[in-house]
Predicted model as a PDB file, atoms N, CA, C, CB and O in Angstrom, pLDDT in the B-factor column:
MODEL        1                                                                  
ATOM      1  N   UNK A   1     -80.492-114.696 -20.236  1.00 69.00           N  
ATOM      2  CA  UNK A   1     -81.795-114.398 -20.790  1.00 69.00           C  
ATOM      3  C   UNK A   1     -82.660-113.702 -19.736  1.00 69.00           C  
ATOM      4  CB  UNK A   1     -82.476-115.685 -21.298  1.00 69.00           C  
ATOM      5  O   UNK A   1     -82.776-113.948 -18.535  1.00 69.00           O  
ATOM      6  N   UNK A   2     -83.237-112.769 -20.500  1.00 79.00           N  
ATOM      7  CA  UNK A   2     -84.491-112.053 -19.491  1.00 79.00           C  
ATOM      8  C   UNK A   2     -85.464-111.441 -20.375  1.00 79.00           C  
ATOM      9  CB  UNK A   2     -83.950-110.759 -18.400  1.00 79.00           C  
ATOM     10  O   UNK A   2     -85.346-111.444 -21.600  1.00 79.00           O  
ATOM     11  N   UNK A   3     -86.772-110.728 -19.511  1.00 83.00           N  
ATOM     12  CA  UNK A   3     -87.758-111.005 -20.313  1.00 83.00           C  
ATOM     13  C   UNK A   3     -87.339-109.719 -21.668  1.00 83.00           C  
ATOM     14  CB  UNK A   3     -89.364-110.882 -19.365  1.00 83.00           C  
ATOM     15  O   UNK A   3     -88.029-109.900 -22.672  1.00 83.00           O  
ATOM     16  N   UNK A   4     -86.421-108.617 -21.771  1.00 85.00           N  
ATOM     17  CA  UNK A   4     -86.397-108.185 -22.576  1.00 85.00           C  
ATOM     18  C   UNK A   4     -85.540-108.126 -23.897  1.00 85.00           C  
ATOM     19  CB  UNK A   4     -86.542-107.589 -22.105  1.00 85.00           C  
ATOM     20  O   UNK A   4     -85.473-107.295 -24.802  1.00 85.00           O  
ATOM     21  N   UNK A   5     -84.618-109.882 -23.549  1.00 85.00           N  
ATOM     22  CA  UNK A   5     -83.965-110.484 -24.228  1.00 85.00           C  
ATOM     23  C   UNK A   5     -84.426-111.608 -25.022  1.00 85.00           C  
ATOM     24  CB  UNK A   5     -83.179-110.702 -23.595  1.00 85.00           C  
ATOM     25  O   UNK A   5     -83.836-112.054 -26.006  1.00 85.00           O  
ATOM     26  N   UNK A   6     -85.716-112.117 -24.447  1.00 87.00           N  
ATOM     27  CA  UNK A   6     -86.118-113.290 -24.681  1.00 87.00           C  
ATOM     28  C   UNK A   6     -86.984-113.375 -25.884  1.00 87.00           C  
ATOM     29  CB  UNK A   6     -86.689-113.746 -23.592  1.00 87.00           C  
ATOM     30  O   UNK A   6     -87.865-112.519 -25.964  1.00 87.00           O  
ATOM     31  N   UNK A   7     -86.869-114.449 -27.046  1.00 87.00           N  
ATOM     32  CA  UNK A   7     -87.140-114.480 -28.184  1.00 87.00           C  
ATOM     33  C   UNK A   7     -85.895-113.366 -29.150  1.00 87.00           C  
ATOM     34  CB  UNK A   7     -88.722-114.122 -28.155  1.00 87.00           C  
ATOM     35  O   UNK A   7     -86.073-113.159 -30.350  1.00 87.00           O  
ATOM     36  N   UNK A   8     -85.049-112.938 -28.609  1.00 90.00           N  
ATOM     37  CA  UNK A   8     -84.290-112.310 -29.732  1.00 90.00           C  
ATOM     38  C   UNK A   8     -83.334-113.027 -30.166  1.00 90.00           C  
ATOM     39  CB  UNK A   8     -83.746-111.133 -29.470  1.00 90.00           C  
ATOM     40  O   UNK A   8     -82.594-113.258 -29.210  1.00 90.00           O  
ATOM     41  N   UNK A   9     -82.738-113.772 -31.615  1.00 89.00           N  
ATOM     42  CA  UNK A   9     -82.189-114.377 -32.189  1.00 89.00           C  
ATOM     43  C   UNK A   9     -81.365-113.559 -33.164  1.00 89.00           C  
ATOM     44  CB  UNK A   9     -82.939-115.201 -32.541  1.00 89.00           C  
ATOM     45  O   UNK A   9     -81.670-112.473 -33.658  1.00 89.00           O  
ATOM     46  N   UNK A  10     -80.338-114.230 -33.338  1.00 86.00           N  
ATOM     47  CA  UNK A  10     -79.418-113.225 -34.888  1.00 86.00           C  
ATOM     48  C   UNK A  10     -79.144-114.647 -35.591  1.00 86.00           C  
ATOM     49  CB  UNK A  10     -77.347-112.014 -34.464  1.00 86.00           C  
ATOM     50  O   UNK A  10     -79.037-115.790 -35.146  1.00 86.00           O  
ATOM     51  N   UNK A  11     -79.076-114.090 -36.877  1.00 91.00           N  
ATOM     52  CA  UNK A  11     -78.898-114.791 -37.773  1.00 91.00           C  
ATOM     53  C   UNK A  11     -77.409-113.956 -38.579  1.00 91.00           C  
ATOM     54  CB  UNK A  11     -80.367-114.946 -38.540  1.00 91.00           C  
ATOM     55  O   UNK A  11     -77.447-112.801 -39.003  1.00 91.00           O  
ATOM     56  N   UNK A  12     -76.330-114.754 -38.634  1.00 87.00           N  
ATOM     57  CA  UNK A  12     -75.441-113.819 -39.720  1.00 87.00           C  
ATOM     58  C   UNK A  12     -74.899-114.676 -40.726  1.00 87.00           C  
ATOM     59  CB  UNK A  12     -74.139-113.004 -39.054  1.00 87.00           C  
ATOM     60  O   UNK A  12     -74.358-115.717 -40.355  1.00 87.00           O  
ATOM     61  N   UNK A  13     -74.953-114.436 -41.785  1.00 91.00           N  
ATOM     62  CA  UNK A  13     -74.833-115.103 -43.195  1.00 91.00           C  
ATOM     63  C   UNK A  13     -73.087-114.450 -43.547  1.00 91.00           C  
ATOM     64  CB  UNK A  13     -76.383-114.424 -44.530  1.00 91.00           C  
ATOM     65  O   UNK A  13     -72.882-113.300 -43.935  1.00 91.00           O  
ATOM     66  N   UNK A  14     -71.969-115.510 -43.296  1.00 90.00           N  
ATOM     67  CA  UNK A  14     -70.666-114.965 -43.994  1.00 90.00           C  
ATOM     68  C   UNK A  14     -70.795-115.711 -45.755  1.00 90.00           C  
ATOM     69  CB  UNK A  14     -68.993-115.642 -42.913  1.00 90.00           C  
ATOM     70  O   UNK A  14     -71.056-116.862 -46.102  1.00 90.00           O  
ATOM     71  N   UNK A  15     -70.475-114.430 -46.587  1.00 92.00           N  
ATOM     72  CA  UNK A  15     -69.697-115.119 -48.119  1.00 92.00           C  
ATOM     73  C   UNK A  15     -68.600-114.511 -48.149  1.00 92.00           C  
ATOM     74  CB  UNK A  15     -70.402-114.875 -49.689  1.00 92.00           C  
ATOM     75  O   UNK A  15     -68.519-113.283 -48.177  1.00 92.00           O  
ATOM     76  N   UNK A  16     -67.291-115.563 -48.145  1.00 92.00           N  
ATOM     77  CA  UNK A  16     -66.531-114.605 -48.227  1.00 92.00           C  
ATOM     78  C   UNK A  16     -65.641-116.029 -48.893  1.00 92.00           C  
ATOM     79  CB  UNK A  16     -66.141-113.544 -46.785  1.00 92.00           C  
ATOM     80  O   UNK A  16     -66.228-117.107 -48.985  1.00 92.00           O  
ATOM     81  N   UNK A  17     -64.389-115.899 -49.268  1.00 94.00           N  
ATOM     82  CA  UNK A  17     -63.747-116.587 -49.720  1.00 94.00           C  
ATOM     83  C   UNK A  17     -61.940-116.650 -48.907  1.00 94.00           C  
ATOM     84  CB  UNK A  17     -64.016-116.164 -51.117  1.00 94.00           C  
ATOM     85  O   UNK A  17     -60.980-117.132 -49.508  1.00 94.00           O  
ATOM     86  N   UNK A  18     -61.827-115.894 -47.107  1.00 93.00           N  
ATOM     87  CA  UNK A  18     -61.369-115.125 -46.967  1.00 93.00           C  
ATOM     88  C   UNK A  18     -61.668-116.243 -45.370  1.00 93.00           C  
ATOM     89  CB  UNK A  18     -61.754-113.633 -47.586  1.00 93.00           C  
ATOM     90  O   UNK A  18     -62.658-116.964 -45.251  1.00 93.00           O  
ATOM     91  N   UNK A  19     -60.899-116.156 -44.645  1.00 93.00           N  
ATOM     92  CA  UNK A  19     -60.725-117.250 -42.863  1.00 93.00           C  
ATOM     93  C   UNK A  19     -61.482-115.766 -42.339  1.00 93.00           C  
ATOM     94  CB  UNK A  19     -58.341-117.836 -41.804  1.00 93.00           C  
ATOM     95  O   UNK A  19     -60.810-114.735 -42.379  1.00 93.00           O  
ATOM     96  N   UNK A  20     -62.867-115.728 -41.865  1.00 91.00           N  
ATOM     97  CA  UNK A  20     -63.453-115.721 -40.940  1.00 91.00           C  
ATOM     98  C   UNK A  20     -62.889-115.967 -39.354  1.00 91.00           C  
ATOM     99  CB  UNK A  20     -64.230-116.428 -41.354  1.00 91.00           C  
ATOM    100  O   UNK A  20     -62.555-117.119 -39.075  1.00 91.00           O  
ATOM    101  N   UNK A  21     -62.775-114.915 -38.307  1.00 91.00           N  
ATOM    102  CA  UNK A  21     -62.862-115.405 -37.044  1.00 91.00           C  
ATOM    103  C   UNK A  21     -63.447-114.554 -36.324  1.00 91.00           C  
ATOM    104  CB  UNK A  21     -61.763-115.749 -36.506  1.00 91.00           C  
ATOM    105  O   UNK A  21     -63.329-113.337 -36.464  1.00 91.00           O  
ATOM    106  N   UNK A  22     -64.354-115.300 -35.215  1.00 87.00           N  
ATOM    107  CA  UNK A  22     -65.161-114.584 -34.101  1.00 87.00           C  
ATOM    108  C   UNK A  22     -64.433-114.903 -32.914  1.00 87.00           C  
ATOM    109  CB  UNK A  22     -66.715-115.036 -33.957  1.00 87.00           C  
ATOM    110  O   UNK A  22     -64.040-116.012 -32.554  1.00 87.00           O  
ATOM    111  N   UNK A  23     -64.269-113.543 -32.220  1.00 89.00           N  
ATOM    112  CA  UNK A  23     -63.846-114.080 -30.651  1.00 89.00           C  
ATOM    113  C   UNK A  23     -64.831-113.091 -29.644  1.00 89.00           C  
ATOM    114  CB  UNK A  23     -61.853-113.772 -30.240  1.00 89.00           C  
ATOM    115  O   UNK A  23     -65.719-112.339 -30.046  1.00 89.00           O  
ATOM    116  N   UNK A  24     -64.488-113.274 -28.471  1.00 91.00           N  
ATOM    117  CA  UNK A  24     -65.068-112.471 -27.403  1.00 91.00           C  
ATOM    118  C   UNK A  24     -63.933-111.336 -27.343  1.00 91.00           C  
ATOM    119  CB  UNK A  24     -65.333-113.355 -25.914  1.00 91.00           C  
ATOM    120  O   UNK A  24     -62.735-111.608 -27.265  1.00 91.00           O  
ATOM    121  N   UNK A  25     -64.409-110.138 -27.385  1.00 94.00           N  
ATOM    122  CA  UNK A  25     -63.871-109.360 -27.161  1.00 94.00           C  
ATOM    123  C   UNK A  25     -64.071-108.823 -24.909  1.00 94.00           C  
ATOM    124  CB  UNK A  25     -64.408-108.476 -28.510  1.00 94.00           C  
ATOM    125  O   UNK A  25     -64.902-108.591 -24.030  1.00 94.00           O  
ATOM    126  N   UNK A  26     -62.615-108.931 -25.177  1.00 95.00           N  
ATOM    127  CA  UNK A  26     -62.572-109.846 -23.399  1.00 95.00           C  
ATOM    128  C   UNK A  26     -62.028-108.222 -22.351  1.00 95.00           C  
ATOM    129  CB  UNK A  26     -60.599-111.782 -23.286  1.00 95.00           C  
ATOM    130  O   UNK A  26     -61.985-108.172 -21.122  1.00 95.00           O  
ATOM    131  N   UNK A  27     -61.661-107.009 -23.379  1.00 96.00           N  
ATOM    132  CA  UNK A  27     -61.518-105.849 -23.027  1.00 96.00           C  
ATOM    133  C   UNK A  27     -61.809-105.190 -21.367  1.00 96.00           C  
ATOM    134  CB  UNK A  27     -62.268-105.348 -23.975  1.00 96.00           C  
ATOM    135  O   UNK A  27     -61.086-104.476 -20.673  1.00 96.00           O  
ATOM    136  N   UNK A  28     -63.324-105.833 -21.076  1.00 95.00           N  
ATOM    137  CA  UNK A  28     -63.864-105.199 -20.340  1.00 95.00           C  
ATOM    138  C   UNK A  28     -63.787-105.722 -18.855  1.00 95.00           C  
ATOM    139  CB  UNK A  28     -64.986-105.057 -20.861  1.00 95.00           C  
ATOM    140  O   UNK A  28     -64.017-105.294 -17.725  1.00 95.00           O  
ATOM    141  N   UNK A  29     -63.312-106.952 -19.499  1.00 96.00           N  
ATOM    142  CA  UNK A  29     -63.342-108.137 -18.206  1.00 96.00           C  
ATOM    143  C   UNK A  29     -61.418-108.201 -17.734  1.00 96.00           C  
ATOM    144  CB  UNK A  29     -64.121-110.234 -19.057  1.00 96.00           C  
ATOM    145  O   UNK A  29     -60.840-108.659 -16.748  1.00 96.00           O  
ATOM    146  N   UNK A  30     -60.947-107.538 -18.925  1.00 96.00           N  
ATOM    147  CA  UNK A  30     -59.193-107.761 -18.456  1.00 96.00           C  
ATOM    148  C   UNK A  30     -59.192-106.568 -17.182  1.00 96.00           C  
ATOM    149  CB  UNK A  30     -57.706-107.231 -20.098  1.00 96.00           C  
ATOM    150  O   UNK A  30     -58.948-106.856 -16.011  1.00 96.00           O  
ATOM    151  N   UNK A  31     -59.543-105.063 -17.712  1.00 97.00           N  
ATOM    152  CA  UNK A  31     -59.837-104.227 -17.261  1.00 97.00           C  
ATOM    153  C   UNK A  31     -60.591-103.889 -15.397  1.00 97.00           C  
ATOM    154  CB  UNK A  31     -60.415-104.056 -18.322  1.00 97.00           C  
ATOM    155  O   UNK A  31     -60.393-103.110 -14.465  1.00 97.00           O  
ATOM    156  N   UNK A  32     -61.259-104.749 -15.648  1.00 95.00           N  
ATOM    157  CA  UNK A  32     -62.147-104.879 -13.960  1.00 95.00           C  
ATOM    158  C   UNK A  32     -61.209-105.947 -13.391  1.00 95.00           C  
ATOM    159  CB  UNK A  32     -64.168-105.593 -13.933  1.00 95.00           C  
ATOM    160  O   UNK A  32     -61.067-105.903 -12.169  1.00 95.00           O  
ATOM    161  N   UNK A  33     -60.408-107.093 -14.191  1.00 95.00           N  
ATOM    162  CA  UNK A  33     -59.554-108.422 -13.099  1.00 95.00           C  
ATOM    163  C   UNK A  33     -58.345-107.120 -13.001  1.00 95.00           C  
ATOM    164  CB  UNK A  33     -58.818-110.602 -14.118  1.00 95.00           C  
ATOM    165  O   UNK A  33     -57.886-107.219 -11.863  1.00 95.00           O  
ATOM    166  N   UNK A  34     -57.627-105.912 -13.746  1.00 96.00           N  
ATOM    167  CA  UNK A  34     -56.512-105.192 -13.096  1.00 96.00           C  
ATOM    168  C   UNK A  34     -56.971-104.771 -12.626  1.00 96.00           C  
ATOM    169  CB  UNK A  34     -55.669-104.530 -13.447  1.00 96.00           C  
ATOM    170  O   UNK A  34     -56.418-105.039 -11.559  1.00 96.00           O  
ATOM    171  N   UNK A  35     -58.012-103.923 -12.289  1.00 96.00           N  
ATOM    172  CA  UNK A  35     -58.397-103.180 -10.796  1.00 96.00           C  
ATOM    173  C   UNK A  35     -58.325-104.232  -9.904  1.00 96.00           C  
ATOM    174  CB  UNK A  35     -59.957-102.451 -10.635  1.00 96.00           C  
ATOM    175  O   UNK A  35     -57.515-104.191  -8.978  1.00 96.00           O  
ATOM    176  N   UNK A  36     -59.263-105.417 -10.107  1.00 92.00           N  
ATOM    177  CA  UNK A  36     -59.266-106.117  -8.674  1.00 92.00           C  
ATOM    178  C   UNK A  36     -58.057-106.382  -8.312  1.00 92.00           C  
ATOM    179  CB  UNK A  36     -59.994-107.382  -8.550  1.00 92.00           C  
ATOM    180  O   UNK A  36     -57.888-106.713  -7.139  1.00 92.00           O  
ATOM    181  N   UNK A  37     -56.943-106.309  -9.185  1.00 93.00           N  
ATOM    182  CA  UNK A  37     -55.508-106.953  -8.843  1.00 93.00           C  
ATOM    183  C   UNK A  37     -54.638-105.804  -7.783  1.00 93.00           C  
ATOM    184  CB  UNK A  37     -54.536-107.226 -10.507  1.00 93.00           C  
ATOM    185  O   UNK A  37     -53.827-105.911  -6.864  1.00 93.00           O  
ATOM    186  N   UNK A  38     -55.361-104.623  -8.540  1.00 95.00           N  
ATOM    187  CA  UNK A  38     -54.620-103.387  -8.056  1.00 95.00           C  
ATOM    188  C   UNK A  38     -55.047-103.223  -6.624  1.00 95.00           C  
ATOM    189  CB  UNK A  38     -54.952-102.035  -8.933  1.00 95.00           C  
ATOM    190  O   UNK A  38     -54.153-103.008  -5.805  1.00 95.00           O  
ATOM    191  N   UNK A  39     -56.104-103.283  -6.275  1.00 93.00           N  
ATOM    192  CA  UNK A  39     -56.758-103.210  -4.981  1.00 93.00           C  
ATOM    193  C   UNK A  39     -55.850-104.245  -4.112  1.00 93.00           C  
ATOM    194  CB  UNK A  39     -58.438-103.624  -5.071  1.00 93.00           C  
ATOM    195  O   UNK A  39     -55.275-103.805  -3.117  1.00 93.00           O  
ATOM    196  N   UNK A  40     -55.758-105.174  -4.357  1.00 92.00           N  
ATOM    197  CA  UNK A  40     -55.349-106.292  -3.732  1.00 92.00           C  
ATOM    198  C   UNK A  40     -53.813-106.090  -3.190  1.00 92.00           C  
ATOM    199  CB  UNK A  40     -55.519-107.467  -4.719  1.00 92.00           C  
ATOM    200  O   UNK A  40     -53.331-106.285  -2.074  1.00 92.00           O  
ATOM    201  N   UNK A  41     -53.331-105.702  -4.211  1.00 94.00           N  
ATOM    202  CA  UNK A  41     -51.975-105.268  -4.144  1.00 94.00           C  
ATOM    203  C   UNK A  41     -51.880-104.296  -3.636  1.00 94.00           C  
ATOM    204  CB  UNK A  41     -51.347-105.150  -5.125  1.00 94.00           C  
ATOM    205  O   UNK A  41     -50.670-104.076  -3.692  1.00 94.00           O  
ATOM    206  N   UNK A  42     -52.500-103.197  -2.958  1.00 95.00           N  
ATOM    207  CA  UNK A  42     -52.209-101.991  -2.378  1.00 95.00           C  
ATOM    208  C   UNK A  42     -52.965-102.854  -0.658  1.00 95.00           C  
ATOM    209  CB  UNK A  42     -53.134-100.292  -3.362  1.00 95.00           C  
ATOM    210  O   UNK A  42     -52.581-102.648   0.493  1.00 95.00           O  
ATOM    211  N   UNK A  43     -53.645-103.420  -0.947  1.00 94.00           N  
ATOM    212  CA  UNK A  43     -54.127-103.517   0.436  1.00 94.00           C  
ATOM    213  C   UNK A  43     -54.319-105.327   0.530  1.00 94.00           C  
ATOM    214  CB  UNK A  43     -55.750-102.464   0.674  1.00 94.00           C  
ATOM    215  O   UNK A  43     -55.299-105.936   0.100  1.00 94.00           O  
ATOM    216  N   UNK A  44     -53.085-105.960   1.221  1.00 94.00           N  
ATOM    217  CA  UNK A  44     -53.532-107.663   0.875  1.00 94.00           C  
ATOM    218  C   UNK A  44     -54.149-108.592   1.716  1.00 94.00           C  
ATOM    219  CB  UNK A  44     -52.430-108.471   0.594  1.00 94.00           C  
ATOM    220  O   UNK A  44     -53.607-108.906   2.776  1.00 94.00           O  
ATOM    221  N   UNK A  45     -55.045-108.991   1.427  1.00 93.00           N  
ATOM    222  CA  UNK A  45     -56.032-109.609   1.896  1.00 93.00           C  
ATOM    223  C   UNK A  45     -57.451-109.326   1.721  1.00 93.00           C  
ATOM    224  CB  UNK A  45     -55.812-109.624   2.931  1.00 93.00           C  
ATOM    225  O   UNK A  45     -58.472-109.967   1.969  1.00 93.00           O  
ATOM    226  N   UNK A  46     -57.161-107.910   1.106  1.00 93.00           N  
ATOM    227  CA  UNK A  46     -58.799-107.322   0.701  1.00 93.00           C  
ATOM    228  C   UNK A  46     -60.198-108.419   0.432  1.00 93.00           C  
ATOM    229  CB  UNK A  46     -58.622-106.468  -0.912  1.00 93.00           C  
ATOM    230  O   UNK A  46     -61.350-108.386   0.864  1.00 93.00           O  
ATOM    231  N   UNK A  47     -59.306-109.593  -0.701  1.00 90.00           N  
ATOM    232  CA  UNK A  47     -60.016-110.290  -1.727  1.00 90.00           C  
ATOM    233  C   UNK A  47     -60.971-111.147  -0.514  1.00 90.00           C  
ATOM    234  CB  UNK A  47     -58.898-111.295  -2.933  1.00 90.00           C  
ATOM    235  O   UNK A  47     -62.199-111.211  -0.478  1.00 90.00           O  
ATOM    236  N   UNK A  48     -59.848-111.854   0.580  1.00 93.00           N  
ATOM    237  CA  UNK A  48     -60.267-112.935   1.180  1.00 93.00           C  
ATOM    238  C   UNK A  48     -61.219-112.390   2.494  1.00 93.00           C  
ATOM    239  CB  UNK A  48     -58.973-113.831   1.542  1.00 93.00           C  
ATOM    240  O   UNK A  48     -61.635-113.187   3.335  1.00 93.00           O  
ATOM    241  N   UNK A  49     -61.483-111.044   2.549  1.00 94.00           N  
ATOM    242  CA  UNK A  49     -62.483-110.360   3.854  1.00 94.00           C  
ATOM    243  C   UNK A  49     -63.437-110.282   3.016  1.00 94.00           C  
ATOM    244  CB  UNK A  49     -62.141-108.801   4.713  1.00 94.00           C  
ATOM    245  O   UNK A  49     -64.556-110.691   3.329  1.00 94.00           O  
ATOM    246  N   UNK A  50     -63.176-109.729   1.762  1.00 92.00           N  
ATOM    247  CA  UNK A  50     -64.473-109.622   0.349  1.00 92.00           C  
ATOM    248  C   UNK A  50     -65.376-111.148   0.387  1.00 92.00           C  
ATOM    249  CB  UNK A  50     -63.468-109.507  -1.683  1.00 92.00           C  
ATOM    250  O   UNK A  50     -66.572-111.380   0.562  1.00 92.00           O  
ATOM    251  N   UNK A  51     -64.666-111.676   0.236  1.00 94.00           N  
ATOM    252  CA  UNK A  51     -65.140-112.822  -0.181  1.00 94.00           C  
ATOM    253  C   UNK A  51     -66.169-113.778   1.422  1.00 94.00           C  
ATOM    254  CB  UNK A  51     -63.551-113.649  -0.862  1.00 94.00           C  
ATOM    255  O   UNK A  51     -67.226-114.369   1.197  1.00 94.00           O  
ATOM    256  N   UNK A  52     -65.528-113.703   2.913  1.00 96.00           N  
ATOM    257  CA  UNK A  52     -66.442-113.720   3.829  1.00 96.00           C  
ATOM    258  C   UNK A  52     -67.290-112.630   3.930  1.00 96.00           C  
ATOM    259  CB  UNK A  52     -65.921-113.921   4.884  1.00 96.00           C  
ATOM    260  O   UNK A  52     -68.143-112.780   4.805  1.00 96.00           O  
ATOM    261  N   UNK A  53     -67.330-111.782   3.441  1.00 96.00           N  
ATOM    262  CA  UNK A  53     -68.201-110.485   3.995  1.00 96.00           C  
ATOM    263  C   UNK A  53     -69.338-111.334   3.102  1.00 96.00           C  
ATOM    264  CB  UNK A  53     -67.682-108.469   3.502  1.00 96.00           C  
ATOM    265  O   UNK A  53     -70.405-111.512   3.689  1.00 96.00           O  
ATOM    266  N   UNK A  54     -69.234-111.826   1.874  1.00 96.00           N  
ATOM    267  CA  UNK A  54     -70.111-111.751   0.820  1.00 96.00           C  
ATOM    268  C   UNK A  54     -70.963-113.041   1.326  1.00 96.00           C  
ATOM    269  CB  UNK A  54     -69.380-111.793  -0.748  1.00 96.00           C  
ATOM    270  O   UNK A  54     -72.149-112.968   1.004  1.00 96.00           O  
ATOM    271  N   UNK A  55     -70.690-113.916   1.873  1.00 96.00           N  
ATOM    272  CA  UNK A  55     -70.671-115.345   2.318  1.00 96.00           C  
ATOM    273  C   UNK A  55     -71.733-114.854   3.539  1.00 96.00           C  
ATOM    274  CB  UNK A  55     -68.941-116.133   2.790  1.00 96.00           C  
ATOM    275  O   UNK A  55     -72.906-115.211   3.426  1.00 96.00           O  
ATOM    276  N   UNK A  56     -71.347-114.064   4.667  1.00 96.00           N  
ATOM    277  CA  UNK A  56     -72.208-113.808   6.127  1.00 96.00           C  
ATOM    278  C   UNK A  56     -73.299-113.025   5.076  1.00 96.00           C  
ATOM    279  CB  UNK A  56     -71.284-112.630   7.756  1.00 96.00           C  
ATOM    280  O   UNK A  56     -74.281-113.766   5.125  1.00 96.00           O  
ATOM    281  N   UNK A  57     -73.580-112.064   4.281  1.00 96.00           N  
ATOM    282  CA  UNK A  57     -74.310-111.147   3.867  1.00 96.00           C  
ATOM    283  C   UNK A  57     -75.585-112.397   2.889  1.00 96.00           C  
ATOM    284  CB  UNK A  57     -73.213-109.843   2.948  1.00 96.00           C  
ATOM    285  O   UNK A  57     -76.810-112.289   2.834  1.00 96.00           O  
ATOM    286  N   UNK A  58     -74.520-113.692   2.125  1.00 95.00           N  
ATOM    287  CA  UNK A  58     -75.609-114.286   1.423  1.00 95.00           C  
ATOM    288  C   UNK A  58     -76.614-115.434   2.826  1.00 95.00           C  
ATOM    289  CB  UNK A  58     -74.729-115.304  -0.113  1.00 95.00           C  
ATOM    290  O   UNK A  58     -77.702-115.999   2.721  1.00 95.00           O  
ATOM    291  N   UNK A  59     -75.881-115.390   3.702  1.00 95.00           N  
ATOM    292  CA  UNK A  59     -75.956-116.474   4.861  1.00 95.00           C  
ATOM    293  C   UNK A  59     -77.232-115.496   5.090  1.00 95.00           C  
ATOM    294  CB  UNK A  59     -74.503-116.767   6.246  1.00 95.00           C  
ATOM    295  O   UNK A  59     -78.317-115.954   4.731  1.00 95.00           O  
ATOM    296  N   UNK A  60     -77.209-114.234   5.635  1.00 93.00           N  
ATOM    297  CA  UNK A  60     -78.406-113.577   6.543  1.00 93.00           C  
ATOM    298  C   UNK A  60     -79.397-113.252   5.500  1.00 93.00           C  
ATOM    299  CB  UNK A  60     -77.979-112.126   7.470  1.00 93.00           C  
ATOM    300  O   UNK A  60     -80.335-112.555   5.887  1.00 93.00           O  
ATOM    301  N   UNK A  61     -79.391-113.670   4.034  1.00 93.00           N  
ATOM    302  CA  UNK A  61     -80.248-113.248   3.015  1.00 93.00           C  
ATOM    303  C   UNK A  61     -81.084-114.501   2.794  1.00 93.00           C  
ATOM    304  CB  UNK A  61     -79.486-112.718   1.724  1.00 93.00           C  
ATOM    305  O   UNK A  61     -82.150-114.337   2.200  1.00 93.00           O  
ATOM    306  N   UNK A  62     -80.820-115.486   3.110  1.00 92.00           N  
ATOM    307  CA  UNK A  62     -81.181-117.427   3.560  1.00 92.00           C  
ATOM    308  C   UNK A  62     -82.063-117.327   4.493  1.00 92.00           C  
ATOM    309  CB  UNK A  62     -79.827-118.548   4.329  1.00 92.00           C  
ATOM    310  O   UNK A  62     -83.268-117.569   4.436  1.00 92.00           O  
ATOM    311  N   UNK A  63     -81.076-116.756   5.845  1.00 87.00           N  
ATOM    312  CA  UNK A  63     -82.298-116.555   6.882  1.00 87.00           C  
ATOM    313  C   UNK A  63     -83.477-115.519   7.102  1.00 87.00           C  
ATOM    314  CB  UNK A  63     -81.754-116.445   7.952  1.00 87.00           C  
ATOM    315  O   UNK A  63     -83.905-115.340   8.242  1.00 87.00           O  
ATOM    316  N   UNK A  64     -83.979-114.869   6.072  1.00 79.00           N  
ATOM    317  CA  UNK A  64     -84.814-113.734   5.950  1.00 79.00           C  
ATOM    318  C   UNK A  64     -85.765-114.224   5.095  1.00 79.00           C  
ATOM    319  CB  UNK A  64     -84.173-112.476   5.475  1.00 79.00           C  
ATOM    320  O   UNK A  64     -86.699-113.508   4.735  1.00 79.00           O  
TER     321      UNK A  64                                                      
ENDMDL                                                                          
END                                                                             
């Protein structure tokens, strides 16, 4: 939620006589985990320098 999300609601009314299903369409998120996979796999260890780099960078954002 944010402020140009906030108060927006949906309402959806099914008639149907017919199995209904909703899922997440997960497309976008399979897509960005094979890149990260691909990266990883061409260069290994990428993930685990990513992951301290991100750690010292949130550490000096604490001390500021």
């Amino acid at each position: 939620m944010n402020e140009q999300t906030e108060g927006i609601t949906w309402v959806l009314k099914f008639y149907t006589s017919d199995t209904i299903a909703l899922f997440k369409d997960t497309d976008k998120e399979d897509k960005e985990k094979a890149l990260k996979t691909s990266w990883e796999t061409a260069e290994p260890g990428r993930a685990e320098k990513a992951a301290k780099s991100r750690l010292r960078f949130i550490a000096q954002q604490k001390v500021k």
